[in-house]
N, C-alpha and C positions, 0 to 999 in steps of 0.2 A: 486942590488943583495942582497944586505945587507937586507934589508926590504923584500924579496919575503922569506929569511932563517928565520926571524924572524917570520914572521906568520906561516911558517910551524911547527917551534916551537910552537909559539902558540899552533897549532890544533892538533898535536901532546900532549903536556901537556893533551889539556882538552880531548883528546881520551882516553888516557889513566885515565884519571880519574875521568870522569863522570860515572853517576848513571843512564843514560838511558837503560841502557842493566846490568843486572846480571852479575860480574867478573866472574863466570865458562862461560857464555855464548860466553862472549868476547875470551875469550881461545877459545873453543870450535869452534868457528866460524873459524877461523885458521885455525885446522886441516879440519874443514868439506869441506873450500874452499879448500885446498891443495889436498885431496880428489878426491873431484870432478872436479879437473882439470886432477887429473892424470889420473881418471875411462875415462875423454872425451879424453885423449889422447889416452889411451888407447884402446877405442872405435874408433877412429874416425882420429888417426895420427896425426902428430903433426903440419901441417900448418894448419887444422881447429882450432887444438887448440888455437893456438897462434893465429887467428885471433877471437878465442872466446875470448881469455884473454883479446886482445884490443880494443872491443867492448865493453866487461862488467866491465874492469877497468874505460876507459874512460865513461861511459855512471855512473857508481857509481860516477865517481870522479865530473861528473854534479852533483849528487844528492846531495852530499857534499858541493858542491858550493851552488846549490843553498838554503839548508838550511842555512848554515852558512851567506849570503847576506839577507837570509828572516829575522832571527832569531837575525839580527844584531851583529854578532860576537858570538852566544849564549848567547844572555844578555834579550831579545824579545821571547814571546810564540807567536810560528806561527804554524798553523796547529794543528797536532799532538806533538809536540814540546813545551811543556808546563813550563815555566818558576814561580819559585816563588821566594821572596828574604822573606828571613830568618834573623834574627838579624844581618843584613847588608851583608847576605850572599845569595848567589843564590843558589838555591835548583832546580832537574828539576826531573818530572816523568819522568815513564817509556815513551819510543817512543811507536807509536801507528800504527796506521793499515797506514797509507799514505805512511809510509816511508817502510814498507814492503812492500807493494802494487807497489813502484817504482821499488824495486832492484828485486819481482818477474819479473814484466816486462822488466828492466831489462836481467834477465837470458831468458825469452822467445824470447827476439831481437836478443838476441847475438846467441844463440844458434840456430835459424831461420836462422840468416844471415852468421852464419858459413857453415849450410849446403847446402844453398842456390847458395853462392859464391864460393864454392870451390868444 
């Protein structure tokens, strides 16, 4: 247990403090998910929602995994996911079109498989 809290710390730390995404974007993104969960509750009642939330959580939280297993801890350029080291230091651009490209897909599954299902 101990070890499963500590990586989340980890990946926590390096969320909050990477340079992949713009700090107003990283806000931003916040309210735009809280947003639009509430517009599809709204829309659509609340067991679609919640079966939206658990489709596009879990299916993000793959996307998470699997970069973070590609990318080796974020230490490896994989994909879109571009690593440099810097005067012993790791620097990363910006993310790129792959990792967008997931979480739209994504929003297109969950949202299909809400309406679908319920």
């Amino acid at each position: 247990m101990d070890k499963i809290l500590s990586e989340i710390k980890f990946d926590a730390k390096f969320i909050r403090g990477h340079t992949l995404q713009p700090r107003w974007y990283k806000i931003f993104k916040v309210f735009l998910i809280l947003g639009l969960i509430g517009a599809y509750g709204w829309l659509f009642g609340g067991a679609k929602t919640l079966l939206f939330c658990g489709v596009f959580f879990g299916l993000s939280l793959a996307v998470h995994f699997l970069y973070r297993v590609k990318t080796r801890r974020y230490t490896h350029s994989w994909l879109d996911f571009q690593v440099q080291e810097e005067n012993g230091k790791l620097t990363y651009q910006r993310i790129g079109i792959y990792y967008y490209l997931m979480i739209c897909a994504n929003l297109i599954i969950s949202v299909t498989l809400s309406q679908i299902l319920l």
